[in-house]
C-alpha positions as CSV (number, residue, x, y, z in Angstrom):
1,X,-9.4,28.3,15.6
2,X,-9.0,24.6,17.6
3,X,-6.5,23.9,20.2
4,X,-5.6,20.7,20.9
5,X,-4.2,20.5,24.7
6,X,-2.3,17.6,25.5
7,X,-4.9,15.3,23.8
8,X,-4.3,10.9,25.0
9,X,-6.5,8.4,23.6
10,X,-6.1,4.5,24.2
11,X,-7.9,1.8,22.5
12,X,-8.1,-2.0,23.8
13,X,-5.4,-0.9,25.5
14,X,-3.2,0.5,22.3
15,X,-2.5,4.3,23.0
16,X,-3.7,5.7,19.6
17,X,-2.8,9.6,20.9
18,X,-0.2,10.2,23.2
19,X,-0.1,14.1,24.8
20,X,-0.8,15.5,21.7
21,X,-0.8,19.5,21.4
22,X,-1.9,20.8,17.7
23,X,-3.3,24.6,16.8
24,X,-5.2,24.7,14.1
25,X,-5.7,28.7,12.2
26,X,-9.0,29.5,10.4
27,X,-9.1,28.9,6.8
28,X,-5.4,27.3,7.3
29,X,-5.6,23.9,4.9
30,X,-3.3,21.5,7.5
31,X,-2.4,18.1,6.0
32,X,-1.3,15.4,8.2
33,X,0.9,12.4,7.5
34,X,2.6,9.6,8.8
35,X,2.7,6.1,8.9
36,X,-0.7,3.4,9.6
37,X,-1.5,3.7,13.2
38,X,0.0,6.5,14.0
39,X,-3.7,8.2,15.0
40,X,-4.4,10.6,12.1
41,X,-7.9,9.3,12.0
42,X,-7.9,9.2,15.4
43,X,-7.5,12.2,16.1
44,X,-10.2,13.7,13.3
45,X,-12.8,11.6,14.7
46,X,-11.7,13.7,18.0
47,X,-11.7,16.6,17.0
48,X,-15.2,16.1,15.2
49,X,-16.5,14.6,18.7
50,X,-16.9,11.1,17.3
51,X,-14.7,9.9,19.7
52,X,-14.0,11.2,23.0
53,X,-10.3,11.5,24.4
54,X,-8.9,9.7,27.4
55,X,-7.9,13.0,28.4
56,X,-6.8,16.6,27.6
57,X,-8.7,19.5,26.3
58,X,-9.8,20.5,22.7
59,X,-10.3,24.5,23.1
60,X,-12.4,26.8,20.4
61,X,-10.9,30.2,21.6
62,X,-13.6,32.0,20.2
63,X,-16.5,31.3,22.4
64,X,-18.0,29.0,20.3
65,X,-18.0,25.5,18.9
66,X,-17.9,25.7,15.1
67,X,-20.0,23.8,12.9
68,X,-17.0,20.7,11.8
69,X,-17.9,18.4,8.8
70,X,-16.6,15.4,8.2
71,X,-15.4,13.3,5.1
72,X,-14.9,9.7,5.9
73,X,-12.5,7.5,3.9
74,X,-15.4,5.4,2.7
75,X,-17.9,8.1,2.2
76,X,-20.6,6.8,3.8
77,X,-23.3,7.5,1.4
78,X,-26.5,6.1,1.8
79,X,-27.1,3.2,-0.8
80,X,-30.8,3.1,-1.2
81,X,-31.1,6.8,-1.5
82,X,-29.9,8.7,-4.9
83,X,-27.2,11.4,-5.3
84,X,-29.7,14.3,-4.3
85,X,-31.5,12.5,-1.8
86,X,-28.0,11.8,0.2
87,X,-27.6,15.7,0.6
88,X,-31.4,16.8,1.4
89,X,-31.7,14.3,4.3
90,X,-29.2,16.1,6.7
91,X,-30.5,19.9,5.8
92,X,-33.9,18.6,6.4
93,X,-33.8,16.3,9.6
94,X,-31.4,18.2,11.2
95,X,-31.8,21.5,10.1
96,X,-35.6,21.4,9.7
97,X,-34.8,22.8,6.3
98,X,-38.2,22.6,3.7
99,X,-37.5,20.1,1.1
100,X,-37.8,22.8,-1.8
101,X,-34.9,24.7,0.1
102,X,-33.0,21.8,0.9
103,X,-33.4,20.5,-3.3
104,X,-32.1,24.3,-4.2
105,X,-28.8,24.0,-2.0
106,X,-28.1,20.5,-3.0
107,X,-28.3,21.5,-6.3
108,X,-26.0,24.0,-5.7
109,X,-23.3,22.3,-4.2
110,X,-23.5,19.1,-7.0
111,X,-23.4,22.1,-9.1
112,X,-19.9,23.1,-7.4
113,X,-18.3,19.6,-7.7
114,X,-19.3,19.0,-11.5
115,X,-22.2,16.5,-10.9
116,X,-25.6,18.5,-10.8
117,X,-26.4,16.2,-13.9
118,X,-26.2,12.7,-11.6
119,X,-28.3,14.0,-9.0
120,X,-30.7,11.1,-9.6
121,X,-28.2,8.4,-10.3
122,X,-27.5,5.9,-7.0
123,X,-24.0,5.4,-5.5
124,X,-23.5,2.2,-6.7
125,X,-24.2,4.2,-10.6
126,X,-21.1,6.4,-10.0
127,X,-17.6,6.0,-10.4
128,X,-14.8,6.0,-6.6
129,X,-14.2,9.8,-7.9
130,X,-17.6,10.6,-8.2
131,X,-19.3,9.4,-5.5
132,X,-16.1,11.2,-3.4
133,X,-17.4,14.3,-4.9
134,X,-21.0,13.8,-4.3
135,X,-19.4,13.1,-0.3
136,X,-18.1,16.3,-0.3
137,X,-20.9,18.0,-1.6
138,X,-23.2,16.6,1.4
139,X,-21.0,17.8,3.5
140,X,-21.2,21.3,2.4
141,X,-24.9,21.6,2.4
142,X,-24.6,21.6,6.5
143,X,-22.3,24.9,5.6
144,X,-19.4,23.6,8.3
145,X,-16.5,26.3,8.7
146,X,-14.2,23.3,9.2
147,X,-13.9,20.3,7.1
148,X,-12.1,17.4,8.5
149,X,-10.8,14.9,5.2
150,X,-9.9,11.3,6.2
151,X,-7.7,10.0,3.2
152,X,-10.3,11.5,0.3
153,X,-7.6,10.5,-2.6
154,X,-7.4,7.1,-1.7
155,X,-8.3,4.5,-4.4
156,X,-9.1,7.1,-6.8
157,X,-7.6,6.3,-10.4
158,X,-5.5,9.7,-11.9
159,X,-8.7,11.0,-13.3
160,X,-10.5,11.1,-10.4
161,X,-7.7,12.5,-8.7
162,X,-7.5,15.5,-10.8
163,X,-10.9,15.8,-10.3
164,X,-11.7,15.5,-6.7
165,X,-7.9,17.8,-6.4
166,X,-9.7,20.9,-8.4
167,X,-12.5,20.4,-5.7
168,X,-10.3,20.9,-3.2
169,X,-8.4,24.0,-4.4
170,X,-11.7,25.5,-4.3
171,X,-12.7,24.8,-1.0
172,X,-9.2,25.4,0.5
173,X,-9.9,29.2,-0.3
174,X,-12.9,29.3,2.0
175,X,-12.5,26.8,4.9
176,X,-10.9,25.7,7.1
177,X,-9.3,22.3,6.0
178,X,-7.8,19.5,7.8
179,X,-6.8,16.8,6.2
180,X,-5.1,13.5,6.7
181,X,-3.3,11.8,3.6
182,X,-1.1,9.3,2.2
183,X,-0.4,11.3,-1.0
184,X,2.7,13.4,-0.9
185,X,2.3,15.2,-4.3
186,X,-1.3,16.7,-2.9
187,X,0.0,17.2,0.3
188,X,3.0,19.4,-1.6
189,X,0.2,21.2,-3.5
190,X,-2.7,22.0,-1.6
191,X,-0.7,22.3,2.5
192,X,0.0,25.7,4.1
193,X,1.5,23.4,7.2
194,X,2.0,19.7,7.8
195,X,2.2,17.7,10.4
196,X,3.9,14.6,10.6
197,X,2.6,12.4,13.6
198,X,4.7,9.1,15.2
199,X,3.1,6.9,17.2
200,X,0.4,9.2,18.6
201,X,3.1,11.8,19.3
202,X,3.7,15.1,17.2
203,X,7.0,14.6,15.7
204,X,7.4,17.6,13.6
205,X,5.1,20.6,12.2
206,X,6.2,23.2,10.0
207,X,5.4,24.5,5.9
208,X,5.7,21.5,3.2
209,X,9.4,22.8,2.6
210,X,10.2,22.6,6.3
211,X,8.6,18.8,6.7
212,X,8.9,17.6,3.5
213,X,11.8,19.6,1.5
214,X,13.9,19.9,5.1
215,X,12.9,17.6,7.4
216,X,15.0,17.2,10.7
217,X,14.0,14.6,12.7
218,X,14.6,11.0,11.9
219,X,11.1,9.5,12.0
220,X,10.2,11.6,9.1
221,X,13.1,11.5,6.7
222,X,12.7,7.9,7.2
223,X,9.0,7.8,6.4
224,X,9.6,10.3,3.7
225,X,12.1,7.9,2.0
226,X,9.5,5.6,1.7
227,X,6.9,7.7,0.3
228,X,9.0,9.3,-2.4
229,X,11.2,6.0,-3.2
230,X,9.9,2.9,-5.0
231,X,11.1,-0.2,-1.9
232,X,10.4,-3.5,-3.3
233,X,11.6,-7.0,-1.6
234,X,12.3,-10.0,-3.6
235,X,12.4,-13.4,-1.6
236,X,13.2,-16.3,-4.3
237,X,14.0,-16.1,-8.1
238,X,9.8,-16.8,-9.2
239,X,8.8,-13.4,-7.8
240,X,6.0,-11.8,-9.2
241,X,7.8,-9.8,-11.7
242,X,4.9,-8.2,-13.8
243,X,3.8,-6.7,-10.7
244,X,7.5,-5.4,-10.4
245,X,6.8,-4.1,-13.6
246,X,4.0,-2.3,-13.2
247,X,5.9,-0.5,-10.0
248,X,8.6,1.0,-12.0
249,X,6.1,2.1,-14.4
250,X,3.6,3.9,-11.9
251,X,6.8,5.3,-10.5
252,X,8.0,6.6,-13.2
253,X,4.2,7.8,-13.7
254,X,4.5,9.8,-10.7
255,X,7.3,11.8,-11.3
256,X,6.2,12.6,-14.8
257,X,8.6,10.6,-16.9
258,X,7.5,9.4,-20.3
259,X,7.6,5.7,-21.5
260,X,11.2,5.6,-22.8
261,X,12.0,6.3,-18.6
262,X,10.1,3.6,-17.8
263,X,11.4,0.8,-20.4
264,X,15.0,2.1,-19.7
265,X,15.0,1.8,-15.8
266,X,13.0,-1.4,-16.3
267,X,16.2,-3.0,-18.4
268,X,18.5,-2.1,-16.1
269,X,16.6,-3.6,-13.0
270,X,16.3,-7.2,-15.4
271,X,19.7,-6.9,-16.0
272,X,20.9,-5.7,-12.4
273,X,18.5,-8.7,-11.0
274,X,20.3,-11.6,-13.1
275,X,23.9,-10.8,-11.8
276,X,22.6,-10.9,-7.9
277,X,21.6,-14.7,-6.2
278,X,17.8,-14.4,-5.3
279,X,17.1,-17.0,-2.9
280,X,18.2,-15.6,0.3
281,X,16.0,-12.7,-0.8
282,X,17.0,-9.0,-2.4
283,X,15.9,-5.5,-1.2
284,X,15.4,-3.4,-4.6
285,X,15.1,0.9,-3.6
286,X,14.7,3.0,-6.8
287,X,15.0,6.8,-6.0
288,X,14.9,10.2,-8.1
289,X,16.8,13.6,-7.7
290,X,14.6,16.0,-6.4
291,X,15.0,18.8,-9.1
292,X,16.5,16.7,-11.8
293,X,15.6,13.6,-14.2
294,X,18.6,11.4,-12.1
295,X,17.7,7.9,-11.0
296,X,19.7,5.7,-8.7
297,X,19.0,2.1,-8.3
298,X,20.6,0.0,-5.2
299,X,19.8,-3.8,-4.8
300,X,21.0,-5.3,-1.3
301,X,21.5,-9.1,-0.3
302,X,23.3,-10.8,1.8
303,X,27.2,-10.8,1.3
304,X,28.4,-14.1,0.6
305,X,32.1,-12.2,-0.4
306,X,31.3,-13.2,-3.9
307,X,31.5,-10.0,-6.0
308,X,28.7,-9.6,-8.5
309,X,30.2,-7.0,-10.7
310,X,33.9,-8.8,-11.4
311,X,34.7,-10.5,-14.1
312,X,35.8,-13.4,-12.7
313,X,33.5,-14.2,-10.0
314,X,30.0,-12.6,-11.9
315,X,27.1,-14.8,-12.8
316,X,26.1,-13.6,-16.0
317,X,28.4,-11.6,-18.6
318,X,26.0,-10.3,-21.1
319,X,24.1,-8.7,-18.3
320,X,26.9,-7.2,-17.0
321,X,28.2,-5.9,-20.2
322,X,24.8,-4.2,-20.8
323,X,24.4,-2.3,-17.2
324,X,27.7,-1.0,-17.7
325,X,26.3,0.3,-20.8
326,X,22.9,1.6,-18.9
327,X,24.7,3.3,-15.6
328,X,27.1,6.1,-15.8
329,X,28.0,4.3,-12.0
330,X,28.0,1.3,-11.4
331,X,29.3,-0.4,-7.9
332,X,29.4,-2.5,-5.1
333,X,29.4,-1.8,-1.4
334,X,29.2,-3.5,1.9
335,X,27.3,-2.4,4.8
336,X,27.1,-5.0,7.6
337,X,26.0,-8.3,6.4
338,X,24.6,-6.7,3.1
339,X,26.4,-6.3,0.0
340,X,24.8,-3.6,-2.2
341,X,25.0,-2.8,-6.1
342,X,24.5,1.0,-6.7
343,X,23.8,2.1,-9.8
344,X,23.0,5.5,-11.1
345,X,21.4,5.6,-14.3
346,X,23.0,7.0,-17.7
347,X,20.8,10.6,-17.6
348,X,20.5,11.0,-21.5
349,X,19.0,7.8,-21.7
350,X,16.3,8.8,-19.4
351,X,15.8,12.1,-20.8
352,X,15.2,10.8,-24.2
């Protein structure tokens, strides 16, 4: 077990931790999120003794200091040395390991991750996932009871996801994970508690349907809005819209939905986008039902009192004619200086 006392750490003058107070359970796997800068790696390179706090205690109730690994976001691996190489250096100069012994457990371990058959290839030879593998694999030759995991799903394509995500159900059964990451749907999976830090400060703790199903303090449903919402700003009418595109679809990707979802919700965004003036700039949010294929699409810009769904005052007919067809609601609404269309798309067309 580690306990985190009242843990502060500044940096150029930026207060990265602010009185921070964390327990962490053997073989608990703890996932923390929140926002860039709010000291999640911060406080892993503290906890590993890279970096030293300001002040506060960390505490190992048990007597002694247990042996913490460490994945870094960018792995790390040496680039002149091959795959099995990377993992007998450690076990050897630190461990005073012979080199036989140290080949036999790195074998071993590349054997546990799926890659005992690249053992000779170099980093550069293997793919994001696999070289994230071969990073957790050195890390396990040093047999640490606690891994600390900085971001280990970044940048990895859905293959390598899946793969580096099987790695990780494995270890989570015999260590003691902690894990910072961006990636709600492994955090959902893999967490037995998550914390949710805000500007150095622990804002809430609890199980994944306690922070993430039921949050109750502001900071994280607002952060959680983002994460599970597609937010997309528009600032004149030659914006970028294949890269628009491509969001809807990897959103859509997300959540499962096939390619009919994807094409459907895409019309109704063209359509929705030629009723509403883009120059001022537009706010698109695109959000799903939790437990249910419902999507609801809500476009903001400023209100100039001009309607964009009448008749009389609309810019483009045909377009509306066809989103009335595409939303089972379709309306307007003004909050503040914004007027908002919100639309909730027809269900069955989703579905099919």
């Amino acid at each position: 077990m580690i306990e985190l006392r009242q843990i502060c750490k500044s940096i150029e003058g930026n207060q990265i931790l602010d009185n921070l107070s964390l327990t962490f359970k053997d073989k608990e796997m703890v996932c923390i999120i929140g926002t860039i800068g709010c000291g999640k790696s911060t406080l892993l390179r503290c906890i590993h003794g890279l970096v030293q706090p300001d002040s506060g205690e960390i505490l190992f109730p048990s007597g002694e200091v247990p042996r913490i690994g460490m994945i870094p976001q960018h792995f790390n691996l040496f680039p002149h040395l091959n795959v099995l190489q990377n993992l007998t250096l450690a076990p050897m100069k630190v461990l005073g390991m012979p080199a036989s012994e140290a080949k036999e457990l790195a074998m071993e371990h590349l054997r546990a991750v799926g890659l005992a058959h690249r053992s000779h290839k170099f980093p550069r030879e293997l793919s994001i996932g696999q070289q994230q593998r071969v990073a957790i694999a050195r890390c396990l030759v040093m047999n640490p009871q606690i891994i600390l995991l900085d971001e280990p799903l970044s940048a990895l394509d859905p293959i390598a996801t899946g793969e580096v995500m099987d790695v990780l159900r494995k270890l989570k059964k015999e260590k003691t994970l902690i894990m910072v990451s961006h990636k709600l749907e492994a955090v959902v999976e893999l967490a037995d508690r998550v914390v949710f830090l805000d500007k150095g400060q622990l804002c809430e703790e609890g199980t994944v349907d306690e922070v993430i199903g039921h949050p109750t303090k502001e900071a994280t449903k607002h952060y959680l809005s983002h994460k599970k919402d597609l937010h997309y700003k528009i600032k004149s009418s030659d914006f970028d819209r294949p890269e628009l595109n491509s969001r809807i679809e990897n959103y859509c990707n997300r959540y499962g939905l096939g390619s009919q979802a994807f094409h459907f919700t895409q019309l109704a965004v063209e359509e929705a986008l030629n009723l509403i003036p883009l120059d001022k700039g537009v706010k698109l949010i695109l959000s799903k039902a939790e437990h249910e294929v419902r999507m609801t699409l809500d476009i903001s810009a400023e209100n100039t009192g001009v309607s964009y769904i009448d008749e009389s005052t609309c810019k483009d007919d045909l377009s509306l004619s066809l989103l009335l067809g595409l939303c089972d609601v379709l309306e307007e609404r003004v909050i503040g200086d914004q007027r908002v269309l919100h639309m909730e798309l027809n269900k069955e067309s989703l579905l099919k």
